[in-house]
LOZALUM-194289 format. One record per atom (N, C-alpha, C): residue number from 0; residue in one letter; x negated, y negated, z negated. Coordinates in pm, whole numbers. Atoms other than C-alpha are relative to their C-alpha. Layout:
<pos = NUM	code = A	east = X	north = Y	up = Z>
...
***
This chain:
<pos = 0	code = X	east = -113	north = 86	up = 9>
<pos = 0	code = X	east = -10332	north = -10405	up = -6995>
<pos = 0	code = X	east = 13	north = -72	up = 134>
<pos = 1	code = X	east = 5	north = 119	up = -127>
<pos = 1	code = X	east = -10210	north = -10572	up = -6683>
<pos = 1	code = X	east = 139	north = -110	up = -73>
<pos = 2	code = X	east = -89	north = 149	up = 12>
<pos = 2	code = X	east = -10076	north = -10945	up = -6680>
<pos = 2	code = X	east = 45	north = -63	up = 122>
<pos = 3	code = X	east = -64	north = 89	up = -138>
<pos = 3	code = X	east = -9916	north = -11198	up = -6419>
<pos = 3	code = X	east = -86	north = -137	up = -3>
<pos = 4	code = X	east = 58	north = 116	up = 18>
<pos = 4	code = X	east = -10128	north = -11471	up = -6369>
<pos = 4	code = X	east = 90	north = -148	up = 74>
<pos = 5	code = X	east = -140	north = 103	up = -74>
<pos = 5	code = X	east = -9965	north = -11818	up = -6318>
<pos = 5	code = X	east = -43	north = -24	up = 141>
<pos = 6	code = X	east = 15	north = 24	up = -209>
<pos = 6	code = X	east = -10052	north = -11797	up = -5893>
<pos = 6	code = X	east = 60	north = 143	up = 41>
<pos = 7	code = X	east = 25	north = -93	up = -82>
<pos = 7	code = X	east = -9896	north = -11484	up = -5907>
<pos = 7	code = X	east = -34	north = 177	up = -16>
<pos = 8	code = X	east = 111	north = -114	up = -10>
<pos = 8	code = X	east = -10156	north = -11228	up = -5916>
<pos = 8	code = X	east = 48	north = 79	up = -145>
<pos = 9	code = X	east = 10	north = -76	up = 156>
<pos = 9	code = X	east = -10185	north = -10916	up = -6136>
<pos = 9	code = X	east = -130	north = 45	up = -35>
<pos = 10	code = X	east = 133	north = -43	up = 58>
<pos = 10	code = X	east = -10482	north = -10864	up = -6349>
<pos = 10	code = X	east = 27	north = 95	up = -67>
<pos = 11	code = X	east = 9	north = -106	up = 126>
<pos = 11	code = X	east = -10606	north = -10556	up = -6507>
<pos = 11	code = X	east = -127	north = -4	up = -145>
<pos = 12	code = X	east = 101	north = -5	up = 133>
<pos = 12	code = X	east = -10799	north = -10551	up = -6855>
<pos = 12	code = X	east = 19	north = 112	up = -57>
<pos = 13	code = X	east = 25	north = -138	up = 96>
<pos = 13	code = X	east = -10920	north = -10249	up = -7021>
<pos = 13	code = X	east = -54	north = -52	up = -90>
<pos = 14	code = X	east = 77	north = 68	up = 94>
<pos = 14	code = X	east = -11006	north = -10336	up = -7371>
<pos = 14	code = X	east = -28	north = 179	up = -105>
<pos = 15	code = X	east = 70	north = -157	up = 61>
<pos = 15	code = X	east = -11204	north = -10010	up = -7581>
<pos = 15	code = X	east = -43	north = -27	up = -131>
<pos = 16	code = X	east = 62	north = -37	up = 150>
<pos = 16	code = X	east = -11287	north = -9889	up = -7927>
<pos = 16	code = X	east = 36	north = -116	up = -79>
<pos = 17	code = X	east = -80	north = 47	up = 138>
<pos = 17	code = X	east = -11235	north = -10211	up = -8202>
<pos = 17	code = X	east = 46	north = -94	up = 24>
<pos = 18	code = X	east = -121	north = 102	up = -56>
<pos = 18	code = X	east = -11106	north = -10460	up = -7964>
<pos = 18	code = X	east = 156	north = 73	up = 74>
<pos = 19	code = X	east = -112	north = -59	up = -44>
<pos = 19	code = X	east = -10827	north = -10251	up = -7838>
<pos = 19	code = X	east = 93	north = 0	up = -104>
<pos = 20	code = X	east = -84	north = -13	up = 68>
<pos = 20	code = X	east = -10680	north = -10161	up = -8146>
<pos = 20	code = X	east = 75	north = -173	up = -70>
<pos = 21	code = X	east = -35	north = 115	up = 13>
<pos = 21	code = X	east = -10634	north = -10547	up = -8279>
<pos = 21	code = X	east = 123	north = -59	up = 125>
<pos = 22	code = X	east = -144	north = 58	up = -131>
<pos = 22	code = X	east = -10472	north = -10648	up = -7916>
<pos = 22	code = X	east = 117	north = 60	up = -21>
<pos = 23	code = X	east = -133	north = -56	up = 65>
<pos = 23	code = X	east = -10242	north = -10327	up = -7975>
<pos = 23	code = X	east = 92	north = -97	up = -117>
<pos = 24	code = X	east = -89	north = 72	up = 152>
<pos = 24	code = X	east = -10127	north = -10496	up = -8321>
<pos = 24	code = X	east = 107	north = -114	up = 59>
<pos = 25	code = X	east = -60	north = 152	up = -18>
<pos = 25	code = X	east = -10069	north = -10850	up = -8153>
<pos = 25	code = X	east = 91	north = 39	up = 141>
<pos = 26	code = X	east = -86	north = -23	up = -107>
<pos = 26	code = X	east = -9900	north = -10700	up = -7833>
<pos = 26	code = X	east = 161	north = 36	up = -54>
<pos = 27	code = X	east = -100	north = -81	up = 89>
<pos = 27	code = X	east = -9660	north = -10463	up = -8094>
<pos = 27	code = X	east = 48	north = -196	up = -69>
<pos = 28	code = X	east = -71	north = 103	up = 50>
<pos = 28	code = X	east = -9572	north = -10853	up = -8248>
<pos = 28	code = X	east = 84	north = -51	up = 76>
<pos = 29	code = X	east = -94	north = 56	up = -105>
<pos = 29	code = X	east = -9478	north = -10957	up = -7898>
<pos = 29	code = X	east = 111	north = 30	up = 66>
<pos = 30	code = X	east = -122	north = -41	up = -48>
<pos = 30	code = X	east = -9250	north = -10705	up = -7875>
<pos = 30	code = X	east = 102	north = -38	up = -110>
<pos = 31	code = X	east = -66	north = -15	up = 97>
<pos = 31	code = X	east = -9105	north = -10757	up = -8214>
<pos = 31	code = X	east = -4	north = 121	up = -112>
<pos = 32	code = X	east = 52	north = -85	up = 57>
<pos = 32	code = X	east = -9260	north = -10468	up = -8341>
<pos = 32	code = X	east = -95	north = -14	up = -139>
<pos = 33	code = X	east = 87	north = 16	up = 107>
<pos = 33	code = X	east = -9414	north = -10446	up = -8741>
<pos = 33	code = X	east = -120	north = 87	up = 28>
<pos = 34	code = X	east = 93	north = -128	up = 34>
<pos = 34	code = X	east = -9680	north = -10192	up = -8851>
<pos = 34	code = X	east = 78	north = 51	up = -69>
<pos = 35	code = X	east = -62	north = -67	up = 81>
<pos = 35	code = X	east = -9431	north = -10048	up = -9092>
<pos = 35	code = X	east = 122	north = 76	up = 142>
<pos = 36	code = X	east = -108	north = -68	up = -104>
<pos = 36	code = X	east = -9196	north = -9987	up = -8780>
<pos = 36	code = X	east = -66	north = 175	up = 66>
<pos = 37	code = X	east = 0	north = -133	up = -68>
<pos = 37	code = X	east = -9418	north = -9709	up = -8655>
<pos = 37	code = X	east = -73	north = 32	up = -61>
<pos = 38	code = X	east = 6	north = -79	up = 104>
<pos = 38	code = X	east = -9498	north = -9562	up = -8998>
<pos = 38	code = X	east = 92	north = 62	up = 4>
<pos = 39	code = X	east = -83	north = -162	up = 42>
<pos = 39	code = X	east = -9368	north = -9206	up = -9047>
<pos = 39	code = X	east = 27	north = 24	up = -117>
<pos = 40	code = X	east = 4	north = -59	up = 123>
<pos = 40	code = X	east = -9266	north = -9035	up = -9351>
<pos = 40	code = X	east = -62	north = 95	up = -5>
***
């Protein structure tokens, strides 16, 4: 994931295996994104 830090700067974070998927979730909120939104039939 890269961010903007407030001076600026861009940071990178790699987050792996059972912290990744949680951030996914809360990133998908920040877009406005559910979990039902990217359920298939």
């Amino acid at each position: 994931m890269e961010a903007t830090t407030l001076s600026d700067e861009i940071t990178t974070t790699v987050y792996e295996r059972g912290l990744a998927r949680p951030i996914h979730h809360e990133l998908d909120h920040l877009d406005g994104l559910l979990y039902t939104t990217r359920m298939h039939d």
